[in-house]
C-alpha positions in Angstrom: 4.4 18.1 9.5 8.0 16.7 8.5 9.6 13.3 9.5 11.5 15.3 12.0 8.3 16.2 14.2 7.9 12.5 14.5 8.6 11.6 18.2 10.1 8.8 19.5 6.9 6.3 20.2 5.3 7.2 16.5 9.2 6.4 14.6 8.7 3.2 16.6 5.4 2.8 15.3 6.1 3.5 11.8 8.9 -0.1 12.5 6.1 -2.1 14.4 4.2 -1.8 11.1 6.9 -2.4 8.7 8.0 -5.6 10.7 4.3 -6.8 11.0 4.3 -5.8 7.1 6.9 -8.1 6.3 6.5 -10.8 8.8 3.1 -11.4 7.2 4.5 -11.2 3.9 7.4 -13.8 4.7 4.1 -16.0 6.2 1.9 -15.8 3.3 4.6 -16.7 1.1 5.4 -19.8 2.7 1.8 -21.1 3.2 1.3 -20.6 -0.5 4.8 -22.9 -1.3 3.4 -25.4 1.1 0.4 -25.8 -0.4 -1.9 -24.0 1.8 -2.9 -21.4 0.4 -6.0 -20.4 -2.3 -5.3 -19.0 -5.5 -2.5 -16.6 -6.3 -0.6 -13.9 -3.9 1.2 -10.9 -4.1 4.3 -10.2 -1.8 5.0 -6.6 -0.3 8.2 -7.3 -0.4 10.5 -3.4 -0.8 7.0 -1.8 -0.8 6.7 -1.8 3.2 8.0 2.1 4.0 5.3 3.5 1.4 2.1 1.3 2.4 2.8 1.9 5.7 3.8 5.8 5.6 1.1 6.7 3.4 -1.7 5.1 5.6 -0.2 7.0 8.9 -0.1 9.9 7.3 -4.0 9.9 7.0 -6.5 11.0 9.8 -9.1 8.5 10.5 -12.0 10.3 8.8 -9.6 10.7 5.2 -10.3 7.3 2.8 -8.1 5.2 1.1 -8.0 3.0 -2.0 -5.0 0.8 -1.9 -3.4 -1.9 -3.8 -2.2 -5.0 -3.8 1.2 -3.9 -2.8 -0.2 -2.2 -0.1 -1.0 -4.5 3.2 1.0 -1.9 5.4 -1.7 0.8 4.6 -4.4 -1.7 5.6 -3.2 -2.9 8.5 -2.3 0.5 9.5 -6.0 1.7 9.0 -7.1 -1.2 11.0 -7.8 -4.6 9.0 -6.5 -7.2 11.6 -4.1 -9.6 10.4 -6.6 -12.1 11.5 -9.4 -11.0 8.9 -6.8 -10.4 6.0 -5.4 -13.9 6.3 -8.4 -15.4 6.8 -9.7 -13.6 3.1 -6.6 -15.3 1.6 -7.5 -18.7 3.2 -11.2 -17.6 1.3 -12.8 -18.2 5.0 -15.7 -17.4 6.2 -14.2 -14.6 8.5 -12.2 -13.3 6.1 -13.4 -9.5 4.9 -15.4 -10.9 1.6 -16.6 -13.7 3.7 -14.9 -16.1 1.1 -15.9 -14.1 -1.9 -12.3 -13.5 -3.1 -9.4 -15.0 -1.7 -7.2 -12.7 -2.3 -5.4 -9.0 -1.3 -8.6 -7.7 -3.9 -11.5 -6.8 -2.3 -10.3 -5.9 0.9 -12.3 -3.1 1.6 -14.3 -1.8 4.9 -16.1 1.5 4.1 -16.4 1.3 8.1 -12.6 1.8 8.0 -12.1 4.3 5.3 -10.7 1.5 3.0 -11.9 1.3 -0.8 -11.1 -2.4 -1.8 -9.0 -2.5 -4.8 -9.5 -2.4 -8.5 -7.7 -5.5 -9.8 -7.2 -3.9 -13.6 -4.4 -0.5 -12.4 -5.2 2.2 -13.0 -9.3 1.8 -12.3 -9.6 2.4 -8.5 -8.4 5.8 -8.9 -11.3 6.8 -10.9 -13.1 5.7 -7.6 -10.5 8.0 -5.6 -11.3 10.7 -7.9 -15.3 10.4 -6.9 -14.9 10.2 -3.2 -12.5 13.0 -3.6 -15.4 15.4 -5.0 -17.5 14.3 -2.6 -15.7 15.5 -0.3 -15.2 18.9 -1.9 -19.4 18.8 -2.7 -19.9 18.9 1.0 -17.5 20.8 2.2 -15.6 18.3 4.5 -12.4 18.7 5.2 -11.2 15.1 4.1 -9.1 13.3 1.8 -8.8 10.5 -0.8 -5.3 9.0 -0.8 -4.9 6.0 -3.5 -1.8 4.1 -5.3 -1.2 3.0 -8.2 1.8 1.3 -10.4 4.3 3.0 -12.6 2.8 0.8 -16.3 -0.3 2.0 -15.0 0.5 5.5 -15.1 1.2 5.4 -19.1 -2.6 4.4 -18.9 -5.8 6.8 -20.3 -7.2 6.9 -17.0 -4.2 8.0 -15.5 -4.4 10.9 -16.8 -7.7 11.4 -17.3 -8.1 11.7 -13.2 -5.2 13.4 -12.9 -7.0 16.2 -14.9 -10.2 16.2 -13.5 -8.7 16.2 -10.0 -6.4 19.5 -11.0 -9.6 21.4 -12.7 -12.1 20.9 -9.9 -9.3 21.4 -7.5 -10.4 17.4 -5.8 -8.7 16.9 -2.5 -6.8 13.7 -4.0 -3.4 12.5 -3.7 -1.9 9.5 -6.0 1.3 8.0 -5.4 2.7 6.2 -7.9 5.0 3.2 -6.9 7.4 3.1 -9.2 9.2 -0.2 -8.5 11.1 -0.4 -12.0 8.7 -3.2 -13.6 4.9 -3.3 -15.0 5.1 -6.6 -14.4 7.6 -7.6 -16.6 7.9 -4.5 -18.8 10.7 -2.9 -17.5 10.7 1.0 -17.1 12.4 2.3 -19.8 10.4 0.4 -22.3 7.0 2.1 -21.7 8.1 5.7 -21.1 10.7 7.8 -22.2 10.7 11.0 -19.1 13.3 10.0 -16.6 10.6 10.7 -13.5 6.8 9.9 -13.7 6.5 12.8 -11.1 7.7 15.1 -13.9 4.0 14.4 -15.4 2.1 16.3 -12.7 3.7 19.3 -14.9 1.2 18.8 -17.4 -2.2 19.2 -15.1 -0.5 22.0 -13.1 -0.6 20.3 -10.0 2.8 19.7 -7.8 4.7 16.2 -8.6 6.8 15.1 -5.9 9.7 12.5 -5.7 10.7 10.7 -2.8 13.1 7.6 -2.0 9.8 4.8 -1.2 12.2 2.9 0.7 12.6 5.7 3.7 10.1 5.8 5.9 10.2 8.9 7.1 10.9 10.9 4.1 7.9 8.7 2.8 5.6 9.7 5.5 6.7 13.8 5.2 5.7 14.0 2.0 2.8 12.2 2.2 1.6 13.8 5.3 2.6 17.6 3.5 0.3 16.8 0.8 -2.5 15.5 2.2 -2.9 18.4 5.1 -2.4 20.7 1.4 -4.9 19.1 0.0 -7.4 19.0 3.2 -6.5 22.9 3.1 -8.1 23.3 -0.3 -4.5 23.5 -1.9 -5.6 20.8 -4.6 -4.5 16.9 -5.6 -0.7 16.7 -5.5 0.9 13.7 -7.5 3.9 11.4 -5.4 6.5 9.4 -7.0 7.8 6.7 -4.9 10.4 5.1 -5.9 11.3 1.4 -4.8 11.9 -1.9 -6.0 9.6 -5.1 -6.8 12.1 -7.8 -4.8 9.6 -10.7 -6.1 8.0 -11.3 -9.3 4.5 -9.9 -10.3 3.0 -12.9 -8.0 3.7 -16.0 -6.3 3.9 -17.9 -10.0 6.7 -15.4 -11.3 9.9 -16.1 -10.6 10.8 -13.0 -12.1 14.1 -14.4 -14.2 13.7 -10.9 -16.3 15.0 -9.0 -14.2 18.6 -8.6 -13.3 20.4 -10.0 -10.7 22.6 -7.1 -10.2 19.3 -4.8 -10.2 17.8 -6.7 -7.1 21.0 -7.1 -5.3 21.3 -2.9 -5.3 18.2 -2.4 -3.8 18.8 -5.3 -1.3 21.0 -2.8 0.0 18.5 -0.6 0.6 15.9 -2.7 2.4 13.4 -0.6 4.0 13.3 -1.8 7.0 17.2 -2.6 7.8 18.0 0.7 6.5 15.3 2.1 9.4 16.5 -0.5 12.1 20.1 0.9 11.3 19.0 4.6 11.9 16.5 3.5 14.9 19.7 2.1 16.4 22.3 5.0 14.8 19.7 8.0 16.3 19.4 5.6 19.9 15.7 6.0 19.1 15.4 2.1 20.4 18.3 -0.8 21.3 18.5 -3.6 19.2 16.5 -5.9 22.5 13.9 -3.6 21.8 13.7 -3.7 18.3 13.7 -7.8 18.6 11.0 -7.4 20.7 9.1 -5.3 18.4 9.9 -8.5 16.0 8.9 -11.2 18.1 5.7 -9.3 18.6 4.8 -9.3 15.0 5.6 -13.0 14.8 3.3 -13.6 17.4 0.2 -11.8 16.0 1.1 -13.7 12.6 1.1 -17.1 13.9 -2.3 -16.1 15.8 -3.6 -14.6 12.6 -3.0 -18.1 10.6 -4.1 -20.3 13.1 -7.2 -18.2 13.3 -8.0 -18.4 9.7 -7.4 -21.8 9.1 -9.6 -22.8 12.2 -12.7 -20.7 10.3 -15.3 -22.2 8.6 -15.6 -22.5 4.6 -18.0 -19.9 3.4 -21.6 -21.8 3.2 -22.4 -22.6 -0.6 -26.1 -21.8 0.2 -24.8 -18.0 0.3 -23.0 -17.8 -2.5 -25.1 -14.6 -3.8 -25.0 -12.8 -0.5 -23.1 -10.1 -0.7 -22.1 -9.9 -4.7 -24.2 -7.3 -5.8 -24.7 -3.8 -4.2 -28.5 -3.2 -3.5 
């Protein structure tokens, strides 16, 4: 299916969930410079269109293994903002029950969510396995993960990208390639002008597509995951964006330049969608406020929730660690 079989109520979807992306983002960000928050954070921040594409282009039954970057995909698949924020808060609701407060660990094998590997590339080894399940019992399912462009000049890397083109896995990786491996710019770590040129080397298809449009986002994502439920193979997708933050809340990110981040300002997912939700009369601008005063709602509901939860009980501190 392409981006132009989207109709009118699923284009205004893919917005809701970019706005409630970023409105959570904008949140988080200025609990953790009040004070209030636990630990360290990542913003989303330019990433929104992929996240959010990539986890609507999935049918229910399909799993994913996102990243940090990636709260659109798990709000998408159905992680309330309540439960997220209330893991970041390390509350008792939160999905690890206070375990880990942070964007790790946020899985729900009830929703087809692998928590994330901190260390990129690992959790698409973990992919790579439910992927050949899959293909073991004849299901017609798919593993969908991400993973960073510094991670993609790692072993692993290219180890699953091997195993998933020889065994034929029903796997597809996109790499978000948002210039920076923290602070190691791009051209420092690799010298082929498009990571997606490295799919040529397993003989699988390597796509490129702008991560900061939606729709194109979500047509090629959706293309290659129906391929790959077909029994067409793993398929390998370069999106590229920008990191408009540092690495985490503590980076200030003063390495990278000021021209750089002012370019892709320009091409801010989500205004760049507004404008051509506004451009196509898809929606007017009072409904797209709407759509935003919406999200603001269910983010101040989501906060208020998780800072009202109790603290994690210490007696319980081994529940829940270990697998049995």
């Amino acid at each position: 299916m392409s981006a132009n079989h989207l109709d009118r109520e699923q284009k205004l979807d893919l917005y809701y969930w970019m706005r409630l992306t970023r409105t959570f983002d904008d949140a988080m960000l200025a609990l953790w410079k009040q004070g209030r928050g636990v630990g360290g954070t990542f913003s989303q921040r330019g990433h929104e269109a992929i996240s959010v594409a990539a986890g609507y282009a999935l049918a229910p039954e399909d799993v994913a293994a996102p990243m940090h970057r990636d709260l659109g995909c798990y709000l998408v698949r159905g992680l309330s903002p309540r439960r997220i924020f209330a893991n970041l808060l390390g509350r008792e609701t939160g999905v690890t029950r206070g375990r880990d407060a942070n964007l790790h660990g946020l899985g729900d094998l009830s929703l087809n969510l692998i928590g994330f590997v901190s260390h990129l590339p690992q959790s698409l080894g973990v992919a790579l396995g439910v992927a050949m399940s899959f293909r073991y019992r004849g299901e017609p399912r798919v593993a969908l993960t991400f993973t960073g462009d510094g991670a993609s000049s790692a072993g692993l890397f290219h180890e699953v990208l091997n195993m998933a083109s020889v065994y034929n896995a029903p796997l597809v990786v996109i790499v978000e390639n948002n210039q920076y491996a923290y602070s190691t710019p791009l051209y420092q770590q690799m010298k082929v002008p498009d990571i997606a040129l490295r799919a040529q080397g397993y003989g699988i298809p390597g796509v490129i597509v702008d991560g900061n449009d939606v729709e194109a986002m979500y047509s090629v994502t959706k293309e290659a995951v129906e391929r790959a439920r077909g029994g067409g193979g793993p398929t390998l997708i370069e999106a590229k964006t920008m990191r408009m933050l540092g690495h985490a809340i503590h980076d200030g990110a003063e390495y990278v330049p000021r021209e750089l981040l002012a370019a892709w300002e320009a091409k801010d997912p989500i205004r760049c969608y507004e404008a051509r939700l506004l451009a196509e009369g898809i929606a007017d601008r009072e409904e797209l406020d709407e759509i935003g005063r919406r999200c603001e709602i269910e983010i101040e509901d989501a906060i208020a929730f998780a800072e009202a939860s109790p603290w994690p009980d210490p007696a319980t501190v081994a529940e829940g660690v270990y697998a049995p």
